[in-house]
PDB file as gemmi writes it, atoms N, CA and C in Angstrom:
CRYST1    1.000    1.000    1.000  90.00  90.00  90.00 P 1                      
ATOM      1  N   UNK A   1     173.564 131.089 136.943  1.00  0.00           N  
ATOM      2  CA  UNK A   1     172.814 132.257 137.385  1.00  0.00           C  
ATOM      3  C   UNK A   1     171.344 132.107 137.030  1.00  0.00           C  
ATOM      4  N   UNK A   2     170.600 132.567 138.069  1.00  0.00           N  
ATOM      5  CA  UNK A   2     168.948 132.513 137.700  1.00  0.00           C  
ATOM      6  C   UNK A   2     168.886 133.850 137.216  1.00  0.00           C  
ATOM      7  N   UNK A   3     167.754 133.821 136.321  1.00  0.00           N  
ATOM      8  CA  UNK A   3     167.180 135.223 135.742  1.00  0.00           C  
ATOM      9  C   UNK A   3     166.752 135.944 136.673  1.00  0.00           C  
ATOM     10  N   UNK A   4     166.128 137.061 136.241  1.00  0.00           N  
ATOM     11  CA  UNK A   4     165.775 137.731 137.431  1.00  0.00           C  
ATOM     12  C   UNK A   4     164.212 137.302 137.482  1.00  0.00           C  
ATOM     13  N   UNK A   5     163.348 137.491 138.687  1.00  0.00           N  
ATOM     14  CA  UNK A   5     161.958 137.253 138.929  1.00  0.00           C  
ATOM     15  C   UNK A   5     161.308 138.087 137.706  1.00  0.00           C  
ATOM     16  N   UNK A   6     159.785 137.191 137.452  1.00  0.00           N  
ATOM     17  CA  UNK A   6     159.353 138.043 136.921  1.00  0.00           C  
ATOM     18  C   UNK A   6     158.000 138.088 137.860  1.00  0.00           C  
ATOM     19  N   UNK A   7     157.069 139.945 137.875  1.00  0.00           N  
ATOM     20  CA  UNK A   7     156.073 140.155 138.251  1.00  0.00           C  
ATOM     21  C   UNK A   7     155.335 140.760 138.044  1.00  0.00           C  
ATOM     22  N   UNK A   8     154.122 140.331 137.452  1.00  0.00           N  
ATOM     23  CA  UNK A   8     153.222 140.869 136.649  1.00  0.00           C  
ATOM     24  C   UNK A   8     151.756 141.449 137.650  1.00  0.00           C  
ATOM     25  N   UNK A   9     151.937 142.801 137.998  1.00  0.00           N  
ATOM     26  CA  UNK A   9     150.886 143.568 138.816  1.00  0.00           C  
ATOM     27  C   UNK A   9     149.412 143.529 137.567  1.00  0.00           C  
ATOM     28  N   UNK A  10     148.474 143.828 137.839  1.00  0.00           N  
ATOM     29  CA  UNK A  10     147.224 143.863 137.301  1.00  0.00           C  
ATOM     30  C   UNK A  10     146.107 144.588 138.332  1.00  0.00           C  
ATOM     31  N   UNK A  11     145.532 145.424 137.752  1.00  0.00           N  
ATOM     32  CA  UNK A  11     144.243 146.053 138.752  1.00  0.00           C  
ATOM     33  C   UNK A  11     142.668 145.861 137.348  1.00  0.00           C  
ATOM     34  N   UNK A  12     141.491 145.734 138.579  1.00  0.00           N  
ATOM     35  CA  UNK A  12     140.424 145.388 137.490  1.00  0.00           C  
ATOM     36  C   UNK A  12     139.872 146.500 136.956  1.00  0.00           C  
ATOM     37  N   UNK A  13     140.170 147.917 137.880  1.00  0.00           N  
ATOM     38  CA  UNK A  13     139.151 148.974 137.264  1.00  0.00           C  
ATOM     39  C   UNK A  13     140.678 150.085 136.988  1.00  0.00           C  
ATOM     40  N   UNK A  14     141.364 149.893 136.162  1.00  0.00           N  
ATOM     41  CA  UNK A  14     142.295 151.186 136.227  1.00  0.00           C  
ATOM     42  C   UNK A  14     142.194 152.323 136.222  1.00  0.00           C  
ATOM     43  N   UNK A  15     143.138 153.241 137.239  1.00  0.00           N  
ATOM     44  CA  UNK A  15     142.867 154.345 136.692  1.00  0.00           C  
ATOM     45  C   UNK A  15     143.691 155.068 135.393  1.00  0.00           C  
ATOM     46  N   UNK A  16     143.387 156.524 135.009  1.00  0.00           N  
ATOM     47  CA  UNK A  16     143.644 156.999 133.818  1.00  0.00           C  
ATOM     48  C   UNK A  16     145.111 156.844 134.143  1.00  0.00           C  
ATOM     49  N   UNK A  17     145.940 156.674 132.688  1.00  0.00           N  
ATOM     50  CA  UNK A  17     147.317 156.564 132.636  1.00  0.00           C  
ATOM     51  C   UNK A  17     148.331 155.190 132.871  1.00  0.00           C  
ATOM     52  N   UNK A  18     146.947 154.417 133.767  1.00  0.00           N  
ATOM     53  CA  UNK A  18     147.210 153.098 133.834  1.00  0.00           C  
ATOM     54  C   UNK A  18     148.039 151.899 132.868  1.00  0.00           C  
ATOM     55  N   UNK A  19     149.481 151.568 132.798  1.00  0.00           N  
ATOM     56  CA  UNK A  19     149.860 151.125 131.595  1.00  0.00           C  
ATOM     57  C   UNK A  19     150.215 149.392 132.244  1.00  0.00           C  
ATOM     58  N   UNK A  20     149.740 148.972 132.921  1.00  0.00           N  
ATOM     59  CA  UNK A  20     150.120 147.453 133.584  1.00  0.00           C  
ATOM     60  C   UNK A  20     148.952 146.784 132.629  1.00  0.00           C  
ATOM     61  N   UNK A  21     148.577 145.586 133.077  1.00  0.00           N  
ATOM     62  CA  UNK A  21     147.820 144.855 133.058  1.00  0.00           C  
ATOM     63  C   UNK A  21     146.577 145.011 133.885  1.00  0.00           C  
ATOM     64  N   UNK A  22     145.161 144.606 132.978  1.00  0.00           N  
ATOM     65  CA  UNK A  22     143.847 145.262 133.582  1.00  0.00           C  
ATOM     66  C   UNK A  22     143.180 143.811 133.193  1.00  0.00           C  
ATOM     67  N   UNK A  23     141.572 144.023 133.870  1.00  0.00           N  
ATOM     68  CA  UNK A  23     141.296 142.633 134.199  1.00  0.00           C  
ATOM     69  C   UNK A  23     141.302 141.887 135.378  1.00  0.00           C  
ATOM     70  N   UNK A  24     140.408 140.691 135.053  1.00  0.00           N  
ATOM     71  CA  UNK A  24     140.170 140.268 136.336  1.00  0.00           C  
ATOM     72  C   UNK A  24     141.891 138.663 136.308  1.00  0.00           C  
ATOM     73  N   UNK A  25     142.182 138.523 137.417  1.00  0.00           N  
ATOM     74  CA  UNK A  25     143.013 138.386 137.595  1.00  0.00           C  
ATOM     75  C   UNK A  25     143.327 136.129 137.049  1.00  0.00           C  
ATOM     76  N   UNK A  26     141.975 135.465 137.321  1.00  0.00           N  
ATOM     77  CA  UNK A  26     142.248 134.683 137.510  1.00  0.00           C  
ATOM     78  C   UNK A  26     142.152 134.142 135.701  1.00  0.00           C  
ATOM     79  N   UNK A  27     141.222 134.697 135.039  1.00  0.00           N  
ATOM     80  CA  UNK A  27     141.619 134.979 133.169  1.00  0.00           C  
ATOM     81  C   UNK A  27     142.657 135.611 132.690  1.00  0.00           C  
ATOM     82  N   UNK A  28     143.636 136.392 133.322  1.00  0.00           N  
ATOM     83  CA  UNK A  28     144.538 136.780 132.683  1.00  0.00           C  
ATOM     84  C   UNK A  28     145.893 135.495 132.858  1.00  0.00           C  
ATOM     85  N   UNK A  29     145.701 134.934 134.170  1.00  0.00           N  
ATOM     86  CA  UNK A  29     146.747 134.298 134.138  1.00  0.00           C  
ATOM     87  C   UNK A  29     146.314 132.775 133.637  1.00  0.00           C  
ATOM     88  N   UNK A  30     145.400 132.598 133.164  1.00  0.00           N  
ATOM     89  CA  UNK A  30     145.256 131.501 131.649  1.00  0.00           C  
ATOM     90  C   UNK A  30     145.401 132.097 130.256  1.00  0.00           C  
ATOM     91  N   UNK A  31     145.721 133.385 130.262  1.00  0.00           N  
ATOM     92  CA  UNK A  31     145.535 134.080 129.052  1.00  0.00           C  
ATOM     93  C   UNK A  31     147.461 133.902 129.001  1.00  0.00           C  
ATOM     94  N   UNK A  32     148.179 134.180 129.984  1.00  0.00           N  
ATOM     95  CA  UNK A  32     149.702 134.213 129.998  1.00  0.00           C  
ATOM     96  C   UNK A  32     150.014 132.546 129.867  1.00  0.00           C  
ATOM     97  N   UNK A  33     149.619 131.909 130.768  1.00  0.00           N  
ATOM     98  CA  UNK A  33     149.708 130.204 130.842  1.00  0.00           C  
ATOM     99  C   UNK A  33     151.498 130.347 131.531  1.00  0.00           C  
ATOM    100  N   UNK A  34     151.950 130.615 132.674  1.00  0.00           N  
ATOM    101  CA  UNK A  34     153.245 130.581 132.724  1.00  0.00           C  
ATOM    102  C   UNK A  34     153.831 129.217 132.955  1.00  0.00           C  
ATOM    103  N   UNK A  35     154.627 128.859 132.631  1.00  0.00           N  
ATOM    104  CA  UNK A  35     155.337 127.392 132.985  1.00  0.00           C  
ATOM    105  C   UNK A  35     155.767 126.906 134.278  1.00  0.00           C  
ATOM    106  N   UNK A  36     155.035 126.147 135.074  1.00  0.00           N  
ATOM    107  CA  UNK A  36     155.804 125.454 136.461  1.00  0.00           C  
ATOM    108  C   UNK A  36     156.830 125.318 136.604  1.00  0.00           C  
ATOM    109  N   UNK A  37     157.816 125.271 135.616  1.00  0.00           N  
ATOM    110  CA  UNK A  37     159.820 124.520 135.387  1.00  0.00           C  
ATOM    111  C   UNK A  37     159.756 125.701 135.689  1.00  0.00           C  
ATOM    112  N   UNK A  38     160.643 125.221 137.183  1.00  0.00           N  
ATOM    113  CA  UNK A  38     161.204 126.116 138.131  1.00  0.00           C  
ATOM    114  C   UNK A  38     160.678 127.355 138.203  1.00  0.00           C  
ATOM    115  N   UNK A  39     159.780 127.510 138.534  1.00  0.00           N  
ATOM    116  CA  UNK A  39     158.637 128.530 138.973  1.00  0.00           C  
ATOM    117  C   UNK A  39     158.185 128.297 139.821  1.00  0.00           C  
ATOM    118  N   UNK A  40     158.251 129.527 140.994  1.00  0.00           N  
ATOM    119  CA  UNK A  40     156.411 129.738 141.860  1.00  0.00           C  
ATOM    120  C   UNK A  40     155.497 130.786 141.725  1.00  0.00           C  
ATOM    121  N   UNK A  41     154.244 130.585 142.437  1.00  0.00           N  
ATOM    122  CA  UNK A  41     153.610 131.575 142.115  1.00  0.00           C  
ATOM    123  C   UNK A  41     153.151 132.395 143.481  1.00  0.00           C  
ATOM    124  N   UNK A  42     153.121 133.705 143.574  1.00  0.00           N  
ATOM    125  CA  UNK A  42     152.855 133.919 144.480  1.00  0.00           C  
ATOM    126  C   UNK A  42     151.725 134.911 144.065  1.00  0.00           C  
ATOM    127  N   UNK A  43     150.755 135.159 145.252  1.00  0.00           N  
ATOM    128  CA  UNK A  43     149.325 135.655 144.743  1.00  0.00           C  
ATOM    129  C   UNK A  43     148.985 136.260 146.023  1.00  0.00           C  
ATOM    130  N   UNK A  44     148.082 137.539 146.360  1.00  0.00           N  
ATOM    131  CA  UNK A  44     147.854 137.938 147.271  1.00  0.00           C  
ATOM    132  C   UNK A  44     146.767 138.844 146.600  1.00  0.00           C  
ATOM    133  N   UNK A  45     145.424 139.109 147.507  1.00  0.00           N  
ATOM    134  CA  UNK A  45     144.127 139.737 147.071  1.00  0.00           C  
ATOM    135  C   UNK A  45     142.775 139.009 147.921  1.00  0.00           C  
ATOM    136  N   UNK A  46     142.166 139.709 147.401  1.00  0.00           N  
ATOM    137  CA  UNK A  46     140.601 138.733 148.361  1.00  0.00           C  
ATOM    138  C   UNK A  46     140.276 137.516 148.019  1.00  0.00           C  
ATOM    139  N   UNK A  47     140.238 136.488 149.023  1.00  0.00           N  
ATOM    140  CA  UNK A  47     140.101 135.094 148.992  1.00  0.00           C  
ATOM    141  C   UNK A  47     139.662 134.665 147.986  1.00  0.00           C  
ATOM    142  N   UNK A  48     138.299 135.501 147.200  1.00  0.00           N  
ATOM    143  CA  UNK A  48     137.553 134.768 146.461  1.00  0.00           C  
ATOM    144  C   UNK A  48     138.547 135.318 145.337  1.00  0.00           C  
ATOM    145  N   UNK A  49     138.997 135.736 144.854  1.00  0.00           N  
ATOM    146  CA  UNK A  49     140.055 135.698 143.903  1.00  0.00           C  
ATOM    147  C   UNK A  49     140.920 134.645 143.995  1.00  0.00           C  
ATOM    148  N   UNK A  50     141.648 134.153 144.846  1.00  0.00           N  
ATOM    149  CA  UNK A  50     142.666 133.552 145.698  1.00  0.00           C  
ATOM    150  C   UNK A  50     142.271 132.597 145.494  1.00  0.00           C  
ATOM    151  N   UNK A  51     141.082 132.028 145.451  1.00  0.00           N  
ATOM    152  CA  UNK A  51     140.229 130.326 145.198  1.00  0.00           C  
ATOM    153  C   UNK A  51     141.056 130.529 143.330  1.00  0.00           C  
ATOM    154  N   UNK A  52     140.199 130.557 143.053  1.00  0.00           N  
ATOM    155  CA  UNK A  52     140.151 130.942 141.570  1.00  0.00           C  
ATOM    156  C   UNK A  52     141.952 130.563 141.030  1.00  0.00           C  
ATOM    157  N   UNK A  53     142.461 131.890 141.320  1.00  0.00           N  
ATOM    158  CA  UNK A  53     144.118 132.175 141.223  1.00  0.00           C  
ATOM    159  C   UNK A  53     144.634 130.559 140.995  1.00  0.00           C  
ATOM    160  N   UNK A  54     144.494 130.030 142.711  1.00  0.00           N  
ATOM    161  CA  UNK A  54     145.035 128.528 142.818  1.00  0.00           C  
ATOM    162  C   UNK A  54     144.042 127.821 142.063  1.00  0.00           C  
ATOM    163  N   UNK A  55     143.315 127.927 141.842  1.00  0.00           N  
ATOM    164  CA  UNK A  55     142.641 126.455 140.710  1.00  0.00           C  
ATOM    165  C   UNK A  55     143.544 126.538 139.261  1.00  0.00           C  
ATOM    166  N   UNK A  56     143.518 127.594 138.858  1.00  0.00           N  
ATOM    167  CA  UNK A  56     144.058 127.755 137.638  1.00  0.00           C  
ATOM    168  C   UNK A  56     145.541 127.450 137.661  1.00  0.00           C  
ATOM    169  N   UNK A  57     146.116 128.083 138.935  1.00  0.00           N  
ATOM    170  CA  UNK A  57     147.760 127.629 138.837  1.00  0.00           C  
ATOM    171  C   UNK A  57     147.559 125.546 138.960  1.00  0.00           C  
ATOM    172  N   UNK A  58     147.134 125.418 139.073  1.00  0.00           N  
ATOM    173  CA  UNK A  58     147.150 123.783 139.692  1.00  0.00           C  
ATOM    174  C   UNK A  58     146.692 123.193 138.145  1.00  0.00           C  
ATOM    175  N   UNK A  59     145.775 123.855 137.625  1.00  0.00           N  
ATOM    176  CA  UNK A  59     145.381 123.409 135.762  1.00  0.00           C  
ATOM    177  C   UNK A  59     146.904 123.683 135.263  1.00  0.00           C  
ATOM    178  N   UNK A  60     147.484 124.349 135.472  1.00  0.00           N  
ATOM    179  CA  UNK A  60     148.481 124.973 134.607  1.00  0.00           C  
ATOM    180  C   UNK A  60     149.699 123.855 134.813  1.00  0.00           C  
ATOM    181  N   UNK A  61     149.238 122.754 136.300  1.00  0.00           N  
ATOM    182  CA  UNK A  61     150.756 121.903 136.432  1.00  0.00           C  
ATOM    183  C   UNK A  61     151.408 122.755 137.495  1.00  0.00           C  
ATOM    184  N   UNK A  62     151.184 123.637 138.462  1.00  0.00           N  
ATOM    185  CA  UNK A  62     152.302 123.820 139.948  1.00  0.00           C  
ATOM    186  C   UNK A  62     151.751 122.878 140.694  1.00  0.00           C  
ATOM    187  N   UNK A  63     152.479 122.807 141.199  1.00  0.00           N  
ATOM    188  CA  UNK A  63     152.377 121.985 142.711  1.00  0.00           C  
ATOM    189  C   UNK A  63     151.864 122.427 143.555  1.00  0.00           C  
ATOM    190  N   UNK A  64     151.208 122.654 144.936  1.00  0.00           N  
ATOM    191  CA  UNK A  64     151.102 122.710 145.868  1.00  0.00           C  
ATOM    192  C   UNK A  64     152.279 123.259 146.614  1.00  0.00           C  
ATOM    193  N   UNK A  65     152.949 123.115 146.514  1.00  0.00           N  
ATOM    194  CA  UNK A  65     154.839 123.324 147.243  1.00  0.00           C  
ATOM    195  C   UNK A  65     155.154 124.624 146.340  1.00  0.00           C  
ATOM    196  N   UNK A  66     154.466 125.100 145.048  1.00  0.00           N  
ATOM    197  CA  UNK A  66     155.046 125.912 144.241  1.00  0.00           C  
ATOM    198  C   UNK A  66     153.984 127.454 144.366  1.00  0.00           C  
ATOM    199  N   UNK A  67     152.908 127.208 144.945  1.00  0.00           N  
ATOM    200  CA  UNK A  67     152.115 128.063 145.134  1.00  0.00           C  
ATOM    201  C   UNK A  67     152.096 128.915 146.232  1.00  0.00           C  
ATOM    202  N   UNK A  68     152.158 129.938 146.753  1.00  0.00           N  
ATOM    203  CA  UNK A  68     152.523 130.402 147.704  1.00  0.00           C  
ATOM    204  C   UNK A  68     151.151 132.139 148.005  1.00  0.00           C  
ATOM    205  N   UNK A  69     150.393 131.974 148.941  1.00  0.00           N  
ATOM    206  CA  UNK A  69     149.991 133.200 148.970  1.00  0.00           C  
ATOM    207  C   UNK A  69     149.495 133.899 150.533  1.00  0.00           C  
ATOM    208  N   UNK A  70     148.428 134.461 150.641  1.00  0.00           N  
ATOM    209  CA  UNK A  70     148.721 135.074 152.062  1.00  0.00           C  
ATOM    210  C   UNK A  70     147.342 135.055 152.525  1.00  0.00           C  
ATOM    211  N   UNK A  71     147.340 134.980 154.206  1.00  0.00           N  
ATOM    212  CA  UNK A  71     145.829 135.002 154.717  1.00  0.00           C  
ATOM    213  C   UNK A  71     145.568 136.502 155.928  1.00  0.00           C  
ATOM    214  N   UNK A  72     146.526 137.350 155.683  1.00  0.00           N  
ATOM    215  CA  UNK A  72     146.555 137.934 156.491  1.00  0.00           C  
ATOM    216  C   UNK A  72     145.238 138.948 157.089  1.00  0.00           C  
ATOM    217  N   UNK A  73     144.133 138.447 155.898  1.00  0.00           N  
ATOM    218  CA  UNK A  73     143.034 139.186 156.579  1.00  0.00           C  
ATOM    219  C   UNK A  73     142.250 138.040 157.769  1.00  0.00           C  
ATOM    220  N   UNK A  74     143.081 137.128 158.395  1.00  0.00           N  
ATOM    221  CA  UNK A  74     142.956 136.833 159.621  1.00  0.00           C  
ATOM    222  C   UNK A  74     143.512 137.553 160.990  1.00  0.00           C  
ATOM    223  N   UNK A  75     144.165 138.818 160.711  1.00  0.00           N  
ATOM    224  CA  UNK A  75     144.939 139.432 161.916  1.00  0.00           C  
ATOM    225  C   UNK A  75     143.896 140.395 162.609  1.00  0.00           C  
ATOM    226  N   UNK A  76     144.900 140.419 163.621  1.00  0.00           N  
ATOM    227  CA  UNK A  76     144.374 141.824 164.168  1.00  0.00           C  
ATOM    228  C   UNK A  76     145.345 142.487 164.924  1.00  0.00           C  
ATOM    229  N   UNK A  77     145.881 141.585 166.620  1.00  0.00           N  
ATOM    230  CA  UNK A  77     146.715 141.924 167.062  1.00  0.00           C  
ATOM    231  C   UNK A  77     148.326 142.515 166.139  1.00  0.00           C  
ATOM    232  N   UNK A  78     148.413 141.263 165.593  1.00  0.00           N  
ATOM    233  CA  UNK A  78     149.740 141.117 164.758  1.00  0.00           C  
ATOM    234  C   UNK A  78     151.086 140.415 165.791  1.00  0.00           C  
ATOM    235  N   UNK A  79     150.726 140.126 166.777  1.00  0.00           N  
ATOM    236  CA  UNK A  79     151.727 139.428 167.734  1.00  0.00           C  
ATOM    237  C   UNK A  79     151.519 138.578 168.314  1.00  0.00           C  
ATOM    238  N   UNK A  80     149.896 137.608 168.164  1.00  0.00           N  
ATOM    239  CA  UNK A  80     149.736 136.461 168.428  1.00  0.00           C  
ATOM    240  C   UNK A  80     149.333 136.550 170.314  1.00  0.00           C  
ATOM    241  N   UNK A  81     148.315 137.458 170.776  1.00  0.00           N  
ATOM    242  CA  UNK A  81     147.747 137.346 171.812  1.00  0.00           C  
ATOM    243  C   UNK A  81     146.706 137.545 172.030  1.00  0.00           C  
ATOM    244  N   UNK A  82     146.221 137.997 170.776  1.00  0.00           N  
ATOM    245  CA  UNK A  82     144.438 138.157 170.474  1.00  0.00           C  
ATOM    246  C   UNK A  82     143.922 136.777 170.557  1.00  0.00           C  
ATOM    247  N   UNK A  83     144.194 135.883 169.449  1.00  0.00           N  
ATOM    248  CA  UNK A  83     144.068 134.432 169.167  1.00  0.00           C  
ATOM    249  C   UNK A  83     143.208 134.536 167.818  1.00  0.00           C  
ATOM    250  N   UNK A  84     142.875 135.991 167.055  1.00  0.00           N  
ATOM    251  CA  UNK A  84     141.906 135.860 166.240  1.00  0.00           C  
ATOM    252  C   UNK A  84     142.523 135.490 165.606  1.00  0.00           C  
ATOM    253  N   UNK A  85     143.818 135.024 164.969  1.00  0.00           N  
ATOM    254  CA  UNK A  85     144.077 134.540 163.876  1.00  0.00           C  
ATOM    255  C   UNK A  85     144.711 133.198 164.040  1.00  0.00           C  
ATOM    256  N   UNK A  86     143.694 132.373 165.046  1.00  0.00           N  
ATOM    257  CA  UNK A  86     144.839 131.234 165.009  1.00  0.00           C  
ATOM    258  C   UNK A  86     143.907 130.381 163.801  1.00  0.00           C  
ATOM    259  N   UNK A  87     144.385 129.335 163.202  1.00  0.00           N  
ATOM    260  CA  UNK A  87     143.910 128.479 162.312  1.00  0.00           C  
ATOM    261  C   UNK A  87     144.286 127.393 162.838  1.00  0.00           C  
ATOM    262  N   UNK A  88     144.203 126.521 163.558  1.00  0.00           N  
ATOM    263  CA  UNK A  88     144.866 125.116 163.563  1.00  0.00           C  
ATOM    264  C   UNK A  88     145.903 125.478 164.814  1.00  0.00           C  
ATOM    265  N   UNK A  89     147.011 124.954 164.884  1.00  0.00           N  
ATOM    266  CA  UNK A  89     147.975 124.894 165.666  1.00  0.00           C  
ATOM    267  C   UNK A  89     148.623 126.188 165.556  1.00  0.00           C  
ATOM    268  N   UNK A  90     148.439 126.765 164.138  1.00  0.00           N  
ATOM    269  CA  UNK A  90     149.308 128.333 163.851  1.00  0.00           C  
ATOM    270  C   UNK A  90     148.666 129.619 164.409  1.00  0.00           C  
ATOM    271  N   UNK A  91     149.139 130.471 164.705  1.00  0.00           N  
ATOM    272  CA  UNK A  91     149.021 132.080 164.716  1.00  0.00           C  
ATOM    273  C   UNK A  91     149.432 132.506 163.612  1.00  0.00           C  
ATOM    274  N   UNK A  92     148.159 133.264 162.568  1.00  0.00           N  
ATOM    275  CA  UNK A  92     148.451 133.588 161.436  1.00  0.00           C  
ATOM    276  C   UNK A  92     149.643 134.778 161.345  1.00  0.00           C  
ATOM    277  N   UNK A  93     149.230 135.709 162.837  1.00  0.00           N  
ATOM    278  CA  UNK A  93     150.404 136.576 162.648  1.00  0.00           C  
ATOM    279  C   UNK A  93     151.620 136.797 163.151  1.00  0.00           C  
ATOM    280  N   UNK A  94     152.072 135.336 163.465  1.00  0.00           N  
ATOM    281  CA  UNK A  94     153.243 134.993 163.821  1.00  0.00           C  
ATOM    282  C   UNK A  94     153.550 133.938 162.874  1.00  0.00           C  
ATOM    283  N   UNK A  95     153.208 132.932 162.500  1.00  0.00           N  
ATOM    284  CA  UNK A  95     154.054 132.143 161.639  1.00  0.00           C  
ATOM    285  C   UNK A  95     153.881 132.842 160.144  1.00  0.00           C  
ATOM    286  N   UNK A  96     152.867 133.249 159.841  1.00  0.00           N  
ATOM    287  CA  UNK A  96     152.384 134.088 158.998  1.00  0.00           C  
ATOM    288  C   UNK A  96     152.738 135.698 158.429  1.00  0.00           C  
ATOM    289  N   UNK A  97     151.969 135.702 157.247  1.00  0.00           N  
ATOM    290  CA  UNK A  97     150.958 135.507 156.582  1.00  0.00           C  
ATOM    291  C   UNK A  97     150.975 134.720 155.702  1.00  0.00           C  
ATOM    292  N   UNK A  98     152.510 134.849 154.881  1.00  0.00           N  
ATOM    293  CA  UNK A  98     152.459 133.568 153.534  1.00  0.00           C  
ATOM    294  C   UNK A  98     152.800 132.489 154.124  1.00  0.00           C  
ATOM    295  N   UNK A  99     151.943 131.740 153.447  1.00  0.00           N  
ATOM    296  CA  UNK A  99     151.524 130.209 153.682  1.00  0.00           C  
ATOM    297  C   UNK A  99     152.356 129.574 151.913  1.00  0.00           C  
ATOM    298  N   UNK A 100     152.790 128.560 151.838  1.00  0.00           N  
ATOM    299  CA  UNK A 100     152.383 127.683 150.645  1.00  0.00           C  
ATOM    300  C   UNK A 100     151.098 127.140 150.210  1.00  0.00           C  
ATOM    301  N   UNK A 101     150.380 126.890 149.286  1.00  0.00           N  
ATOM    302  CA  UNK A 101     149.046 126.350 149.574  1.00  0.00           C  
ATOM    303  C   UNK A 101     149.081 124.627 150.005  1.00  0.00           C  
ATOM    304  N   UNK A 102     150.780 124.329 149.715  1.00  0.00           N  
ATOM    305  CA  UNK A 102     150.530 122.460 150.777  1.00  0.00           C  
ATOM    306  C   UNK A 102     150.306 122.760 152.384  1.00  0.00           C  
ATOM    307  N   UNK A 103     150.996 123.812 152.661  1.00  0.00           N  
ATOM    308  CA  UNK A 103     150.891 124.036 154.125  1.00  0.00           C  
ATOM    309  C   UNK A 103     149.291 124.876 154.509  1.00  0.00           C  
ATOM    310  N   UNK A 104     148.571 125.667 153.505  1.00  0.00           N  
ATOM    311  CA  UNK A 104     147.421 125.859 153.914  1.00  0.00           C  
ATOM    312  C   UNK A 104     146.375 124.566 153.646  1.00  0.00           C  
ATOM    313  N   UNK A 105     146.779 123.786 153.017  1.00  0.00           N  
ATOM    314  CA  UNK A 105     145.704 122.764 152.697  1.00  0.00           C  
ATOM    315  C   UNK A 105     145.837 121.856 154.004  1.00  0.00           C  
ATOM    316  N   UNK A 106     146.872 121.930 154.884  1.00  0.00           N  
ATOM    317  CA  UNK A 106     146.526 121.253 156.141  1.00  0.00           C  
ATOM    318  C   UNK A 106     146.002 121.615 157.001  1.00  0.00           C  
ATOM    319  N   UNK A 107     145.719 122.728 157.319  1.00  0.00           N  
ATOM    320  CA  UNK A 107     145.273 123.428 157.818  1.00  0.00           C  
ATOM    321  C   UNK A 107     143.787 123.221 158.300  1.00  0.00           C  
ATOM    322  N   UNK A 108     142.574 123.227 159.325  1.00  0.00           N  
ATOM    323  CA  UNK A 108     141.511 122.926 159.615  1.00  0.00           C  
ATOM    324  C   UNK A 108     140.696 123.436 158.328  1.00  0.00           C  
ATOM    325  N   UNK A 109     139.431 122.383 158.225  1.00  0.00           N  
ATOM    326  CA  UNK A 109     138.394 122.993 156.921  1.00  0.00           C  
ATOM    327  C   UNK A 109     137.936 124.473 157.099  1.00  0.00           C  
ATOM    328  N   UNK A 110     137.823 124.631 158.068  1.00  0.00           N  
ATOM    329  CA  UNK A 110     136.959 125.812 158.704  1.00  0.00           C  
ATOM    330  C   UNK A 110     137.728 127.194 158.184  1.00  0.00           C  
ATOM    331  N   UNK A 111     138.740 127.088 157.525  1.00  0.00           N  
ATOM    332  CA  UNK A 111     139.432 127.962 157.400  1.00  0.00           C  
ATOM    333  C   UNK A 111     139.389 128.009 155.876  1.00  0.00           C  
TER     334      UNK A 111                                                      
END                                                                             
């Protein structure tokens, strides 16, 4: 039997009563250091967080294959006839939104 997931929410400006985790997101999770053995990570927030997030998971030892997060502020339609969200060969909001980051790293630079 696997344990159950674990998931650790965090906001940077809390409000009152707030009892999670506070802070900016990509220091807290060097402050936890979680272990790659049999772990992924999944991450979702504004890109420039999202840079950050994956540098640190990749210091920490995941893989590429173990990282997992989302681009969905490429949509619009959401059914893939706009074309604003194509990246490469994909429609973000059809094959999409979570990506692995091996499968976003193939992906065109431009993106």
């Amino acid at each position: 039997l696997r344990s159950p997931p674990r998931c650790n929410s965090q906001v940077d400006a809390p409000e009152e009563g707030w009892q999670g985790y506070t802070g900016f997101v990509p220091a807290n999770l060097m402050d936890k250091a979680p272990s790659p053995d049999s772990a992924v990570a999944i991450t979702c927030g504004p890109p420039i967080m999202i840079k950050f997030v994956i540098q640190n998971l990749q210091a920490l030892g995941f893989a590429d294959e173990q990282i997992y997060t989302t681009i969905e502020n490429k949509m619009k339609c959401g059914v893939g006839k706009c074309g604003r969200c194509n990246v490469g060969k994909d429609y973000v909001c059809v094959k999409g939104p979570v990506y692995s980051w091996a499968e976003l790293r193939s992906l065109p630079q431009e993106y």
